[in-house]
N, C-alpha and C positions, 0 to 999 in steps of 0.2 A: 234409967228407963227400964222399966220391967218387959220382959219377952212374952210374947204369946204363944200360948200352950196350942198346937198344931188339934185340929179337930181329929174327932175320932175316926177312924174308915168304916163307916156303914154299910150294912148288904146292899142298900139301894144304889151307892159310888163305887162299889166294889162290882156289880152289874156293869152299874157304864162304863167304868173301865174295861173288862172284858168285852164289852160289845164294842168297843171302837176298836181295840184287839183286834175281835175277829173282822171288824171291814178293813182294817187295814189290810187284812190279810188274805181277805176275799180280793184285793185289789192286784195281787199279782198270783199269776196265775203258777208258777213253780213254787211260792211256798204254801199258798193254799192245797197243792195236790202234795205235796210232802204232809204239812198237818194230817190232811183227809185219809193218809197213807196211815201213819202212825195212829189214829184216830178209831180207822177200821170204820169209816163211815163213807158212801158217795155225795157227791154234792147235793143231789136231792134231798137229802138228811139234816142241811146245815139249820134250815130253819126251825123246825123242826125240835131237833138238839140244842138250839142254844135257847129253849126255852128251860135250859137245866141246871141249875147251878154245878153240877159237876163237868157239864160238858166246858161252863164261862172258865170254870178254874182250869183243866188241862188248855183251853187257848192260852193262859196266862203260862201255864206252867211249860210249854210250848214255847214261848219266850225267852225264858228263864234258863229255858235249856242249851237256849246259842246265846252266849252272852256279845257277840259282836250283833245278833240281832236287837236284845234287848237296848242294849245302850243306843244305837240309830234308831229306833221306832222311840225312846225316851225323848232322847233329843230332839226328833222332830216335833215331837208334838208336847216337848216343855215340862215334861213329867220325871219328878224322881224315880230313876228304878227299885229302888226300896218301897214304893206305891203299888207297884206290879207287884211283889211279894205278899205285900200286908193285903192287897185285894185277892189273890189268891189264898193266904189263908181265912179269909173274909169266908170265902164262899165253899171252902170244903174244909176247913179245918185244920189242925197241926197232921204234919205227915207221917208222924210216929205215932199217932192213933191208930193210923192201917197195918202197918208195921209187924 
């Protein structure tokens, strides 16, 4: 039996990734004001900014950053963490280009 080659991560799933990201995270109210903290934006901002591909990638990268977060918010909602990555580089690129 031959294996299927996994699709490729598009800007367009690499979006809705990040956008279910950030509801999850609009959903409670201490880690969305920690993001909004390190973010340097008020809530008024959210909608706003997340029409930006760099705002979609730091929610992800916001993630990535507490890995006890990542792996509960994977879990729940059935998603490799290795997905949060590859959408994050989806949408701002390798992080040794800014470097």
């Amino acid at each position: 039996m031959q294996g299927t080659k996994p699709s490729p991560m598009t800007f367009e799933k690499a979006q809705e990734i990040a956008m279910d990201a950030l509801i999850h995270l609009t959903r409670d109210p201490e880690l969305v004001g920690r993001f909004l903290a390190l973010a340097g934006i008020g809530p008024e901002s959210i909608r706003i900014a997340a029409e930006e591909p760099g705002f979609l990638a730091g929610v992800l990268e916001f993630y990535m950053s507490d890995e006890a977060l990542l792996l509960s918010y994977c879990e729940n909602i059935g998603l490799r963490p290795t997905l949060i990555a590859a959408a994050r580089f989806e949408l701002a690129g390798d992080p040794s280009d800014y470097a």
